[in-house]
C-alpha positions as CSV (number, residue, x, y, z in Angstrom):
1,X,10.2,58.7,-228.6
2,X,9.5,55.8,-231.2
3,X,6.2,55.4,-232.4
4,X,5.7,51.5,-233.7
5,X,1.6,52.0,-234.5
6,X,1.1,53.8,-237.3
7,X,-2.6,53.8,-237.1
8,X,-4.9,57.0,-236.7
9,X,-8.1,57.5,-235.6
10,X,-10.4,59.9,-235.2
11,X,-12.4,61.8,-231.2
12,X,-15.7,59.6,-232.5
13,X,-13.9,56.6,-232.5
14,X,-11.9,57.5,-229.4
15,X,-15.3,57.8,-227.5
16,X,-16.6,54.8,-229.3
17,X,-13.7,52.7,-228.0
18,X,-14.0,53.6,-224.5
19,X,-18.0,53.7,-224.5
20,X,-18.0,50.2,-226.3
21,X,-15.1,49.2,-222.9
22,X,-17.4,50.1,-220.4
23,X,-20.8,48.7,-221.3
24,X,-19.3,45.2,-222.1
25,X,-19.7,44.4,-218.2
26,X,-23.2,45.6,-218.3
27,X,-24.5,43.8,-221.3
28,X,-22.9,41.0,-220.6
29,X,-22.9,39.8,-216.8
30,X,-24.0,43.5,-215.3
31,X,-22.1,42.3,-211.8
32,X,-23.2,45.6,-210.5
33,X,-27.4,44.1,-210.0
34,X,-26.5,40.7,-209.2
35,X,-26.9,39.9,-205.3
36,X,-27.9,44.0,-204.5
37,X,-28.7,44.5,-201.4
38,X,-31.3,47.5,-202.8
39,X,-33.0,46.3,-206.3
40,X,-35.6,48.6,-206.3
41,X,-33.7,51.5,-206.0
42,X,-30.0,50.3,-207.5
43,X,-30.3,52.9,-210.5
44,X,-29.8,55.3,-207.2
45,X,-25.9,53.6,-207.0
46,X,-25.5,53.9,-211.0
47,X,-26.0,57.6,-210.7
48,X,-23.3,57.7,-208.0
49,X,-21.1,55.9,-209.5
50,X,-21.2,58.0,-213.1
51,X,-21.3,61.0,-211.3
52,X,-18.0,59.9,-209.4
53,X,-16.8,58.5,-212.6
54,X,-17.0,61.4,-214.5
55,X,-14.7,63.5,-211.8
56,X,-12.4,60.6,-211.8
57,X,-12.1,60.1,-215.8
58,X,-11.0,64.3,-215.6
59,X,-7.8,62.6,-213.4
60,X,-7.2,59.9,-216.2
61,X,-7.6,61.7,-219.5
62,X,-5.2,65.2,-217.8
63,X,-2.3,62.6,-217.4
64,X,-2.4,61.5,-220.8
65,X,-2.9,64.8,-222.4
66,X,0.1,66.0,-220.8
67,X,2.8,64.0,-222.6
68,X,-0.1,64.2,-226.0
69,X,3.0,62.2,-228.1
70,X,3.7,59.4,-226.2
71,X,1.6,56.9,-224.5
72,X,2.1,55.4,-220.7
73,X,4.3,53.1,-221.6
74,X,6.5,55.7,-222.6
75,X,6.3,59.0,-220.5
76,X,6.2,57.0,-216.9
77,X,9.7,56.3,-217.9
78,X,10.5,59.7,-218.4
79,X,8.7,60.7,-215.3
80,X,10.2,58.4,-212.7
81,X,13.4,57.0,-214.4
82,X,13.6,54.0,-216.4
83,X,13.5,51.2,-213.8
84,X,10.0,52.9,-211.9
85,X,8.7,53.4,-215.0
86,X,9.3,50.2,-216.4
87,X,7.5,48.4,-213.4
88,X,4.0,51.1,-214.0
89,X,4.3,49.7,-217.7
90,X,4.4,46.2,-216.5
91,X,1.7,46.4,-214.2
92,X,-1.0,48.1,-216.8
93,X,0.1,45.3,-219.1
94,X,-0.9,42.3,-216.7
95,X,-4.4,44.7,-216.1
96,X,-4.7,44.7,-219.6
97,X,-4.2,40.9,-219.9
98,X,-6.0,39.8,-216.7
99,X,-9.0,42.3,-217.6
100,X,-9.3,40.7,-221.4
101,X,-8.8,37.2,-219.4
102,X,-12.1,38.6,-217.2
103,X,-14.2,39.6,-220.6
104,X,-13.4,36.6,-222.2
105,X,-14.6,34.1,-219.1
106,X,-17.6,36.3,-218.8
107,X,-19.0,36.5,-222.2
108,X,-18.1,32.2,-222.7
109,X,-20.1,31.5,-219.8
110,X,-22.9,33.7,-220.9
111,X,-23.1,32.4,-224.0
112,X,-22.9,28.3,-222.6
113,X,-25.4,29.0,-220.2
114,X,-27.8,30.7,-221.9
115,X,-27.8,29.6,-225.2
116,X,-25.7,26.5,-225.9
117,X,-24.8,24.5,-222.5
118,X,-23.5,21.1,-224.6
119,X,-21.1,23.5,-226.1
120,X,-17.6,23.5,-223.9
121,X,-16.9,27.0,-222.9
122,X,-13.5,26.7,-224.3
123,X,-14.9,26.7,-227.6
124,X,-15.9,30.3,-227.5
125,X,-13.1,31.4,-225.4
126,X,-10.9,30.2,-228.3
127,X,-13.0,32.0,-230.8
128,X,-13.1,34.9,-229.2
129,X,-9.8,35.1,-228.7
130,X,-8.7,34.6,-232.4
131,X,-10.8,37.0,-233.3
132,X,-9.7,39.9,-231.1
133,X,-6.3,39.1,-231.8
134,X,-6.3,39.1,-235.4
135,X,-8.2,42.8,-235.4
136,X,-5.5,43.7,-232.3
137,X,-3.1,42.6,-235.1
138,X,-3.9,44.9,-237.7
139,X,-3.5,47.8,-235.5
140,X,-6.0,50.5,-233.9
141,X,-7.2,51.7,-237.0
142,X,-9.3,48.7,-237.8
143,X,-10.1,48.1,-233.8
144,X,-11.8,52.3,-234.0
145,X,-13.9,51.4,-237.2
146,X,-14.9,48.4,-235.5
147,X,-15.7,49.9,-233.0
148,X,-17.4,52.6,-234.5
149,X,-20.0,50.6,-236.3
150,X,-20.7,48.3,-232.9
151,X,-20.9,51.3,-230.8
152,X,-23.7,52.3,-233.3
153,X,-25.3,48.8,-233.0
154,X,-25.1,49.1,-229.0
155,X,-27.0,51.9,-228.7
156,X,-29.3,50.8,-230.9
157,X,-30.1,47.6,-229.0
158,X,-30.8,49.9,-226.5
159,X,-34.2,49.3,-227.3
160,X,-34.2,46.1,-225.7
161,X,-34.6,48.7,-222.3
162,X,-38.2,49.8,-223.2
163,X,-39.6,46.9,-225.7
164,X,-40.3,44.3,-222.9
165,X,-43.1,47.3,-221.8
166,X,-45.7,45.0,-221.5
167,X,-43.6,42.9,-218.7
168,X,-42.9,46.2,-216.6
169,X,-44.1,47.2,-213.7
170,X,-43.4,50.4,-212.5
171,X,-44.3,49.8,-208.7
172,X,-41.6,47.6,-208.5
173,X,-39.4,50.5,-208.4
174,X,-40.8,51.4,-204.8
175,X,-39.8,51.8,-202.3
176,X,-36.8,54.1,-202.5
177,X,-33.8,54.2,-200.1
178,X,-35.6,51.6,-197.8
179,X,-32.5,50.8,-196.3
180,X,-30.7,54.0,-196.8
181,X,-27.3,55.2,-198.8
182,X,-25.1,52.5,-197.8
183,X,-26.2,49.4,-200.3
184,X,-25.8,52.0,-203.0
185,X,-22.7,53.7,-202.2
186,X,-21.2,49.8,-201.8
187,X,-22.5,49.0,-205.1
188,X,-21.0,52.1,-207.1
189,X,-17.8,51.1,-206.3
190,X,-18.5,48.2,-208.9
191,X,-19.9,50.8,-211.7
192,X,-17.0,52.8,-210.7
193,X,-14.4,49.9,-211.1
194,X,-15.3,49.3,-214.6
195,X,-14.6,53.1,-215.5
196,X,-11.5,52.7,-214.5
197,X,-11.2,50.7,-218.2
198,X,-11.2,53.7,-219.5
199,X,-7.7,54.1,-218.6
200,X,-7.1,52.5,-222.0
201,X,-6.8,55.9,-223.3
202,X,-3.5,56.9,-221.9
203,X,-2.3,54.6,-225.0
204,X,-5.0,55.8,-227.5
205,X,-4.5,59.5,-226.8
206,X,-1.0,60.0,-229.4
207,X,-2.7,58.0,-231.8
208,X,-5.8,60.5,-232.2
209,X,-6.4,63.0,-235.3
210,X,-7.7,65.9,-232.8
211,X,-5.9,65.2,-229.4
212,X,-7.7,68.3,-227.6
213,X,-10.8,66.8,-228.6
214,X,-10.5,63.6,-226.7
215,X,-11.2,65.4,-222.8
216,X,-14.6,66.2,-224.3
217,X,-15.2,62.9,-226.4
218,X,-14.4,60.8,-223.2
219,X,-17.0,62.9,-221.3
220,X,-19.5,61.9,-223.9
221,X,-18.6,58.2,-223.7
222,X,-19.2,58.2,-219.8
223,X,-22.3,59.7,-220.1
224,X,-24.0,57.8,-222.8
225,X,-22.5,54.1,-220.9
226,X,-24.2,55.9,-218.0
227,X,-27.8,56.5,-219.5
228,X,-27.9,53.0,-220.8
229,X,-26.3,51.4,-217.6
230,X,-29.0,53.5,-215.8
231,X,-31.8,52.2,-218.0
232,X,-30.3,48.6,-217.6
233,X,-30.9,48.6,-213.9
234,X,-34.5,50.3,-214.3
235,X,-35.5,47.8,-217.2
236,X,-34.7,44.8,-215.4
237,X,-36.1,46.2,-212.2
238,X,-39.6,46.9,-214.1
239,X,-39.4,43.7,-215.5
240,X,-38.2,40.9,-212.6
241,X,-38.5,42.7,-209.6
242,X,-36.4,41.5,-207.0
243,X,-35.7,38.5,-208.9
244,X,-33.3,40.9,-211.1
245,X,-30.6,40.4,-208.7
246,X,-30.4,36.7,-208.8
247,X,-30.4,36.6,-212.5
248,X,-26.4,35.3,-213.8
249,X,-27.1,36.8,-217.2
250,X,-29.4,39.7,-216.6
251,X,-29.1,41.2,-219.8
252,X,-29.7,38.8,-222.3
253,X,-32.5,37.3,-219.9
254,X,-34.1,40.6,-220.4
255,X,-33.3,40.3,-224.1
256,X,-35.5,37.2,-223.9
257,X,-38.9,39.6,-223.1
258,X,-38.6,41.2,-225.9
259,X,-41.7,40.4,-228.5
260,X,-42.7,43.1,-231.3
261,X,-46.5,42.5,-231.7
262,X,-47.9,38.8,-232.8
263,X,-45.4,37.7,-234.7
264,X,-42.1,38.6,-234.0
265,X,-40.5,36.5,-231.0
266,X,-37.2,35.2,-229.7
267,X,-35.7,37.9,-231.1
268,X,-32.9,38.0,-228.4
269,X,-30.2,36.6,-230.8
270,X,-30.2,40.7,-232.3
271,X,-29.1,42.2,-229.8
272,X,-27.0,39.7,-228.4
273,X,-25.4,39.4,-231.1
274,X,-24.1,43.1,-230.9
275,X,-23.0,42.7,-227.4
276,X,-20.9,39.7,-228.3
277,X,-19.2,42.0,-230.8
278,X,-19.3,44.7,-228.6
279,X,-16.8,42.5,-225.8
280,X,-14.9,41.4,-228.8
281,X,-14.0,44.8,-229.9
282,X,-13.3,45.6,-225.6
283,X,-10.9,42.1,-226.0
284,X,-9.0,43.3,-229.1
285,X,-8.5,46.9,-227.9
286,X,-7.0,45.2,-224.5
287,X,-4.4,42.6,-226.6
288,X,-3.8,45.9,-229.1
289,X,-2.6,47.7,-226.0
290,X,-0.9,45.2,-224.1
291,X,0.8,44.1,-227.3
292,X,2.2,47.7,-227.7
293,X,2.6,48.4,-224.1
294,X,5.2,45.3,-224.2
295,X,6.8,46.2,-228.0
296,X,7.9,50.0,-226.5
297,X,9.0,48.4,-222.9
298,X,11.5,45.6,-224.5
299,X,12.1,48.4,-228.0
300,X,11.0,46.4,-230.4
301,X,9.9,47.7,-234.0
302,X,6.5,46.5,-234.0
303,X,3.6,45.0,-232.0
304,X,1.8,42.7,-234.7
305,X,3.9,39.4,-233.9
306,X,3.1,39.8,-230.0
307,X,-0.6,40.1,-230.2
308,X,-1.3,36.4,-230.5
309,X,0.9,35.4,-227.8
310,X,-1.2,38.3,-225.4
311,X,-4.3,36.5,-226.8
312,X,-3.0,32.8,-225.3
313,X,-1.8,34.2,-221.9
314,X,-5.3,35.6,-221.1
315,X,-7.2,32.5,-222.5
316,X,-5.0,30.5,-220.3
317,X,-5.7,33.0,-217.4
318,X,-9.5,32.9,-218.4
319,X,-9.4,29.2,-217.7
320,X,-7.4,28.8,-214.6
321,X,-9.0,32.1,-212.3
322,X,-12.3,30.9,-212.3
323,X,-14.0,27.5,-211.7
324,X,-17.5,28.4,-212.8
325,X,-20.0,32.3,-214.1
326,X,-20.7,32.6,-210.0
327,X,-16.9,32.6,-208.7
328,X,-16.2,34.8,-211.7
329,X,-19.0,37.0,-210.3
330,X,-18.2,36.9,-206.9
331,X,-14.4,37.7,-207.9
332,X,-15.5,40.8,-210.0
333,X,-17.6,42.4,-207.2
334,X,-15.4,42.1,-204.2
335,X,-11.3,41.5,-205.4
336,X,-11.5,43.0,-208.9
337,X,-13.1,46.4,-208.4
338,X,-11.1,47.5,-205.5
339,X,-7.4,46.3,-207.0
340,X,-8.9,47.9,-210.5
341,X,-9.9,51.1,-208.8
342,X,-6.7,51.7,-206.4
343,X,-4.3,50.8,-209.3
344,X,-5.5,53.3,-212.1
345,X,-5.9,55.8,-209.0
346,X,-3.1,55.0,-207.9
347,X,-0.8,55.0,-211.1
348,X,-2.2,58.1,-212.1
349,X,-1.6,60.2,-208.9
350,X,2.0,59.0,-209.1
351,X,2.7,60.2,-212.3
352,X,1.0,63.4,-212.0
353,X,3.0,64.3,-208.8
354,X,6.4,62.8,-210.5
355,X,5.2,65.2,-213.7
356,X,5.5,68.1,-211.0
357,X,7.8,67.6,-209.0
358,X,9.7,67.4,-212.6
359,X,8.5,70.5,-213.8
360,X,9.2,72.0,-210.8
361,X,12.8,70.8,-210.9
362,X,13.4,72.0,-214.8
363,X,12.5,75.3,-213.7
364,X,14.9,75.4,-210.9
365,X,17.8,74.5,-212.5
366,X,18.4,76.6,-215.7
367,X,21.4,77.3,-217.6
368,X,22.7,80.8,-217.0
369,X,20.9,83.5,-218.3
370,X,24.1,85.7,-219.0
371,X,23.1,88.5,-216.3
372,X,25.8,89.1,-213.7
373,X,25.6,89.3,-210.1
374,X,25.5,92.4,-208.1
């Protein structure tokens, strides 16, 4: 089937893509600690939700490595007939937009209320938005070294999870399971939700050098999001207490401990910095795919002119879902992360029965074989 991106990249940058799409949520508004019902013991709901994650990503990643030479877009018609097909295509591309319209809210309203409240959100939603689309633009090549060198910067900052040690307590990590499995097994769902961004890769998959590598390069991007997600909740544990669940911006509050002997302070802006570029390169991988998602569903040569029109639609929708950082919280940890979840799940258990039932029929039906009958 027609291919209209070009682009290559390599099973680093493929991990580094989808590593860089899950910890935007967690640098940025980490929805997962806010209003826990657990704090001291939350990392116990990051572990469940990795572990289920990981199990789940195996689901994702199969489907696409099936049909290795086409994305979603284009082997969900060939599974279930144009017109099914066509409707699975439509509905990642609205994820794709409503999830970039999600990023972009989040990370303006970090930004305005943590570092420059005179400054209308819109300003940054607009910036952000330009910016994304003009790397989404000039195709997945440029979005994977992007993302390559800011995956490198992430973990990196990850320093900013031990060098507020002189802020942590440890005790505050006691006591464990005092109110048993449930709060955590409620909040995993959340981590969970956001892994399910990682379904992304049913349109990166044609476009990598070593396709059989990417099963094992997507493992690798789970796990690393899941150590520093994992630290994130222990960090800011150590460091607020049980105020951690009531901060709006945990993370680049926690950024704010950090001091590096007597001189260097107020370093935040590092590592915040990275994170802003980190949901920038998560913003321009969604209009990238949404731009070609809609190009191969209405069989148009190329994606390029449509990825500033994607860019519009979900700063529009980034303005009129969400009044203020606590309704786009509140929307994130009880509407988003079930619809998220029960979608990709969903979409992907379709097509992998429609792939067999398929198979299944193709083997029934066969030309003669020239043998007669006795």
């Amino acid at each position: 089937m027609q291919q209209i991106e070009g682009g290559r990249i390599s099973s680093f940058q493929v991990m580094c893509l989808l590593f860089l799409v899950r910890m935007t949520a967690t640098t940025i508004s980490f929805p997962f600690m806010i209003g826990h019902e657990s704090p001291t013991d939350a990392w116990i709901g990051v572990a469940i939700g990795v572990a289920v994650s990981l199990v789940l990503l195996e689901l994702i990643i199969q489907l696409g490595m099936k049909y290795p030479d086409m994305t979603i877009i284009q082997y969900s018609q060939v599974v279930l007939g144009r017109f099914p097909g066509k409707a699975i295509a439509f509905l990642l591309i609205w994820f794709w937009i409503s999830d970039a319209a999600l990023t972009i809210r989040a990370l303006g309203a970090a930004i305005t209320s943590s570092f420059m409240p005179e400054t209308p959100i819109l300003v940054f939603i607009l910036l952000t938005v330009l910016l994304s689309a003009n790397a989404a633009r000039n195709g997945i090549e440029i979005v994977g070294r992007w993302g390559e060198l800011v995956a490198i910067g992430v973990l990196v900052s990850g320093l900013v999870l031990v060098l507020p040690y002189r802020a942590m307590n440890f005790k505050n990590l006691m006591p464990v399971l005092p109110y048993g499995l449930a709060p955590h097994i409620k909040g995993s769902l959340t981590i969970i939700a956001f892994y399910m961004r990682l379904s992304i890769a049913w349109m990166i998959i044609p476009l990598a050098h070593n396709r059989k590598e990417v099963l094992r390069y997507s493992r690798y991007a789970v796990l690393l999001s899941g150590v520093l997600i994992l630290g994130h909740a222990i960090s800011l544990v150590t460091v607020f207490g049980s105020q951690a669940t009531a901060l709006a911006v945990p993370g680049f509050t926690l950024a704010r401990q950090i001091f590096i002997g007597q001189f260097f302070e107020r370093i935040e802006t590092i590592p915040v910095s990275i994170w802003v570029l980190n949901a920038m390169v998560k913003v321009a991988l969604d209009f990238w795919a949404a731009a070609t998602g809609l190009s191969q569903v209405f069989g148009l040569q190329n994606f390029q002119p449509l990825a500033y029109p994607v860019g519009a639609l979900a700063a529009s929708f980034s303005m009129l879902f969400f009044e203020s950082l606590v309704d786009l919280i509140q929307f994130t940890k009880h509407t988003w992360s079930i619809y998220s979840i029960l979608l990709v799940i969903a979409i992907a258990l379709i097509l992998h029965l429609g792939s067999i039932i398929k198979n299944s029929n193709s083997r029934t039906i066969k030309p003669g074989n020239g043998h007669s009958d006795r």
